[in-house]
Legacy VTK file of the C-alpha trace (Angstrom):
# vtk DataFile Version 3.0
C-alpha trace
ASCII
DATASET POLYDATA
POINTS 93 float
16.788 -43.582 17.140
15.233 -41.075 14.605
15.530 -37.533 14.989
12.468 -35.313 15.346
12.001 -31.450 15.155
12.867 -29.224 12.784
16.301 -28.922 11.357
17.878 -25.430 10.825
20.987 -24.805 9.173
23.722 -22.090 10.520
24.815 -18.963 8.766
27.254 -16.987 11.157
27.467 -13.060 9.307
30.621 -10.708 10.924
29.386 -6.983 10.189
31.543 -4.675 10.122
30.214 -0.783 11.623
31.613 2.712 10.968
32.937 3.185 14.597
35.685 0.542 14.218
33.180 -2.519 16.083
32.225 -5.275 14.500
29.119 -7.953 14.602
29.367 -11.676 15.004
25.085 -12.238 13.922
24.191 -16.264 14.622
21.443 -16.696 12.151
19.360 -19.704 11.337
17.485 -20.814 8.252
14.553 -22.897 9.007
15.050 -25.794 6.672
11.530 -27.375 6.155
9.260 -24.099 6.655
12.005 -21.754 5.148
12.398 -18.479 6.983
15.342 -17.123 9.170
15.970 -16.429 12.945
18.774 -14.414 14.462
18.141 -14.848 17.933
21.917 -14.198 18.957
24.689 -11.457 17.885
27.838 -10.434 19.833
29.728 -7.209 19.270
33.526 -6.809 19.299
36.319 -3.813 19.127
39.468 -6.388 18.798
39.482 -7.360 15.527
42.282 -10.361 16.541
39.437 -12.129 18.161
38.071 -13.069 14.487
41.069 -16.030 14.694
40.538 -16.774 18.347
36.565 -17.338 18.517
35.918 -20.727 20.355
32.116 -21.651 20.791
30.162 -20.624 23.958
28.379 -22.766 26.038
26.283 -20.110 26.737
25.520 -18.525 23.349
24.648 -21.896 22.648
22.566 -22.721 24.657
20.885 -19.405 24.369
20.396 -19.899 20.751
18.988 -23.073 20.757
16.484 -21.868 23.643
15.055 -18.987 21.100
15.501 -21.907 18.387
12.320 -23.737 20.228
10.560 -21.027 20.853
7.184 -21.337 18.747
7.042 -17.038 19.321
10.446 -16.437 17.833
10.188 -14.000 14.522
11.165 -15.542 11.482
12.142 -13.296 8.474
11.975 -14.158 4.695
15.603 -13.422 3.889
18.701 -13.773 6.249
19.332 -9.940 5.589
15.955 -9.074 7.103
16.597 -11.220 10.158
20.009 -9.216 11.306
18.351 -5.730 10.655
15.960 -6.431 12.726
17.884 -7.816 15.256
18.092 -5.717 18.433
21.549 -4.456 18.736
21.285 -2.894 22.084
20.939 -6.822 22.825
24.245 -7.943 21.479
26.389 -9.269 23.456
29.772 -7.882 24.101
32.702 -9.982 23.932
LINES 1 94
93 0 1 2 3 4 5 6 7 8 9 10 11 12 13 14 15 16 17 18 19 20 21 22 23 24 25 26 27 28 29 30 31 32 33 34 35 36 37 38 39 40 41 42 43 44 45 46 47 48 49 50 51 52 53 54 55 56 57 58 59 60 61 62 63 64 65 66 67 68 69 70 71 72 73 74 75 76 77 78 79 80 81 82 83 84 85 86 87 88 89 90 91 92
């Protein structure tokens, strides 16, 4: 069975901010069209969870909903796409 749609690839960027938190940005390039999407970021104080992260139903699922959205905003460069990412949005884990 062929595949159809388009194909992204993941980037996952960890951020580091002044106050001691960090960012966990789940960023997509659009293969075919070029472009990137960061429809998902979570924020984090415990810097041990870096080497306990197991994948989220839920983020996933989240992701891949904004993924198929035909309104989602798609940047030029991957930078562009997490600073103008909502933090206030991010989810805190």
């Amino acid at each position: 069975m062929p595949l159809t749609g388009p194909s992204f690839r993941e980037t996952r960027v960890w951020r580091a901010a002044d106050d001691g938190h960090f960012y966990i940005f789940e960023c997509f390039e659009r293969l075919s069209e070029g472009g990137f999407i960061c429809p998902y970021a979570s924020v984090h104080r415990n810097w041990n969870f870096m080497s306990q992260h197991i994948e989220d139903v839920q983020l996933r699922h989240k992701v891949f909903t904004e993924l198929s959205n035909p309104h989602a905003k798609v940047y030029t460069t991957l930078e562009e796409a997490i600073d103008n990412f909502d933090l206030s949005q991010a989810y805190a884990g």
